[in-house]
C-alpha positions in Angstrom: 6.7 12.9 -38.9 3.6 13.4 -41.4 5.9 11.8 -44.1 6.1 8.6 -42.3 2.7 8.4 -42.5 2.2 8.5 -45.9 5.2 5.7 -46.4 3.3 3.1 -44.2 -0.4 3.9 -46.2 1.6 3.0 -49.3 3.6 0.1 -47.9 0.3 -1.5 -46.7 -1.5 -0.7 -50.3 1.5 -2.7 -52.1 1.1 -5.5 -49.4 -2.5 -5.7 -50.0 -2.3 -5.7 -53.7 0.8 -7.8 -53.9 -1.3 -10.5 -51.6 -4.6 -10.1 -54.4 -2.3 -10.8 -57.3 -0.3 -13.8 -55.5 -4.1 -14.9 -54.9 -5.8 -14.5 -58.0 -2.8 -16.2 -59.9 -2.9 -19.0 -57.4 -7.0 -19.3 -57.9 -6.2 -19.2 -61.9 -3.8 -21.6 -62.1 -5.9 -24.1 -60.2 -8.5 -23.3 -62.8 -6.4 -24.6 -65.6 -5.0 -27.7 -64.0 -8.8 -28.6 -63.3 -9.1 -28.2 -67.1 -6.3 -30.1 -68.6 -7.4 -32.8 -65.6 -10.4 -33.4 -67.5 -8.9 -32.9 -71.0 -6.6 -35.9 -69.9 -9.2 -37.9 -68.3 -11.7 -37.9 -71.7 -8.7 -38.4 -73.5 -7.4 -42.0 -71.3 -10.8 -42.6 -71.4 -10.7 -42.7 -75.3 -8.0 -44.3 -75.3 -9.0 -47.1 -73.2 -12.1 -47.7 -74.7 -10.2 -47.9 -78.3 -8.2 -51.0 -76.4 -11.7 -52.4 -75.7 -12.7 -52.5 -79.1 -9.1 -54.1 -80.2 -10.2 -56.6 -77.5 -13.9 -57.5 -78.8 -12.5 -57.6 -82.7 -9.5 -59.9 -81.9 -12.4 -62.3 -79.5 -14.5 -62.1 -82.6 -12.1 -63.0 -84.7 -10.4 -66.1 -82.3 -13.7 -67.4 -82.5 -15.0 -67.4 -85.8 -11.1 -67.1 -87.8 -13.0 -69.4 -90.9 -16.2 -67.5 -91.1 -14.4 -64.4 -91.3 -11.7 -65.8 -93.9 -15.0 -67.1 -95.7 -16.5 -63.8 -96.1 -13.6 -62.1 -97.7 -12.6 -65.6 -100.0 -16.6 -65.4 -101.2 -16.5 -62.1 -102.2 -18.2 -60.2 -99.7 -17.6 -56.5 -99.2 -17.5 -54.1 -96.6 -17.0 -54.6 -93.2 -17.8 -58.1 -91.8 -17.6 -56.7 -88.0 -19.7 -53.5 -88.6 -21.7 -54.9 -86.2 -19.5 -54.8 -83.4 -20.5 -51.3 -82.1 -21.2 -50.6 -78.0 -23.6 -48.2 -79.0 -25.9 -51.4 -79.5 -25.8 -52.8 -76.1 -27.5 -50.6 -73.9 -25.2 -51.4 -71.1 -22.2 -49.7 -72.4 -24.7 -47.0 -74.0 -23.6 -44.0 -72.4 -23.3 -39.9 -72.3 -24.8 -39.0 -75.6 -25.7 -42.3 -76.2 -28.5 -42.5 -73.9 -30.5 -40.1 -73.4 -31.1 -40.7 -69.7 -27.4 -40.5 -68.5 -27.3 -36.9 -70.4 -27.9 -34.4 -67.2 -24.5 -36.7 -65.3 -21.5 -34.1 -64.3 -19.0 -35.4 -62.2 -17.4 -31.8 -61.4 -20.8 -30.2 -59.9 -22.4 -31.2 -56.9 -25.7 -33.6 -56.6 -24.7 -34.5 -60.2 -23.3 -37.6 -60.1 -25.2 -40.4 -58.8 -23.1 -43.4 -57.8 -25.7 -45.9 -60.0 -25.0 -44.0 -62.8 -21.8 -44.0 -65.4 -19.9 -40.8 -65.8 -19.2 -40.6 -69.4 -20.3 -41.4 -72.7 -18.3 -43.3 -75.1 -18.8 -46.0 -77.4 -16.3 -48.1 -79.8 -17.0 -49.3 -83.3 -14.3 -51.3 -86.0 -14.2 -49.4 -88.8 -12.7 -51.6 -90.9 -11.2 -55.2 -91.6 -9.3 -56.3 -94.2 -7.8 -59.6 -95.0 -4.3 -58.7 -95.8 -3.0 -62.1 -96.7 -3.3 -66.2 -95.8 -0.4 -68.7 -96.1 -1.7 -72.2 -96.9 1.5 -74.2 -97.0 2.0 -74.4 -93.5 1.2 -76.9 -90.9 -1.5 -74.9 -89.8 -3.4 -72.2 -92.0 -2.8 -68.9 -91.3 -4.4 -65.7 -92.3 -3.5 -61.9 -91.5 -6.0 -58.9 -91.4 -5.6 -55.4 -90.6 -8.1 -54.3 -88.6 -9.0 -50.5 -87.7 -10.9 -49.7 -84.7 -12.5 -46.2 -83.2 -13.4 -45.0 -80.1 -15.5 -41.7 -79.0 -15.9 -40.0 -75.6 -18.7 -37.7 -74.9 -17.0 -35.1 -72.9 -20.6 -32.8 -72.8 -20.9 -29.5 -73.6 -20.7 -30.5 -77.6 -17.1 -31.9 -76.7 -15.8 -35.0 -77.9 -13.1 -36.6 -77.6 -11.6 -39.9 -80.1 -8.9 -42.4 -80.6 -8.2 -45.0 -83.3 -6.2 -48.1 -83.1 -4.7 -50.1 -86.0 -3.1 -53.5 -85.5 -2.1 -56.2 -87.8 -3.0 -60.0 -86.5 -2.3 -63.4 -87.7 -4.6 -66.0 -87.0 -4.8 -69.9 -87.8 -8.0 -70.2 -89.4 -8.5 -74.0 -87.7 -7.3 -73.3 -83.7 -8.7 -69.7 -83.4 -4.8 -68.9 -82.0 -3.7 -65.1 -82.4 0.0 -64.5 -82.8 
């Protein structure tokens, strides 16, 4: 009789610890999907924001395709869109960009103000290059290569990038892109 006793102390100890384990696996594991969650979010945000820069290049470009052709045919160097950078519109300024928006957290309570924007990022072209024109066409047509970056201020001296490179033909006399 005493060693039944001792059976159901033991059986109720491997319960118990069986139930903590099951628990503290469960309570880790939601731990890192909460991570990679955000690791994804800053990294579609990158992304996205890359596209955005594509965007503001290629409008730049529709709308002045023979001041841009100009620039490279008179001998100028560098980078005729350095300027196009979100960092210099205080709108899309954001995260470590502005120094305001720096205390913002999403993931911890009173935090996140709905007037405010979550994350930092800002886009930039890094680099155009006229990569050829054809002028025996009907209409004029010039290629360039153009390289654009983006970077997402995750906090916590994280950041998170993503670069885009695309090739574009435009006619340098209807703004058209192909």
């Amino acid at each position: 009789m005493k060693d039944r006793k001792g059976i159901a102390i033991v059986v109720v100890l491997f319960f118990a610890f069986s139930i903590a384990i099951i628990l503290f696996f469960m309570a880790s594991s939601n731990t890192n999907l909460a991570f990679q969650n955000k690791q994804t979010l800053y990294q579609m945000q990158a992304y996205y924001l890359a596209h955005s820069a594509m965007q503001h290049a290629k409008l730049q470009l529709r709308l002045l395709p023979k001041e841009t052709y100009e620039f490279f045919v008179l001998g100028g160097s560098g980078n005729p869109y350095r300027y196009i950078d979100s960092s210099q519109y205080p709108p899309l300024a954001m995260g470590v960009f502005s120094q305001e928006k720096k205390t913002y957290d999403l993931f911890k309570a009173n935090k996140a103000p709905d007037n405010v924007f979550p994350y930092g990022g800002k886009y930039w072209v890094e680099d155009l290059q006229l990569h050829g024109s054809h002028d025996l066409m009907k209409m004029t047509q010039d290629g360039y290569k153009i390289l654009v970056k983006s970077e997402i201020d995750g906090g916590k001296n994280k950041t998170f990038s993503d670069e885009l490179e695309e090739v574009v033909i435009v006619s340098r006399y209807t703004g058209g892109i192909e």
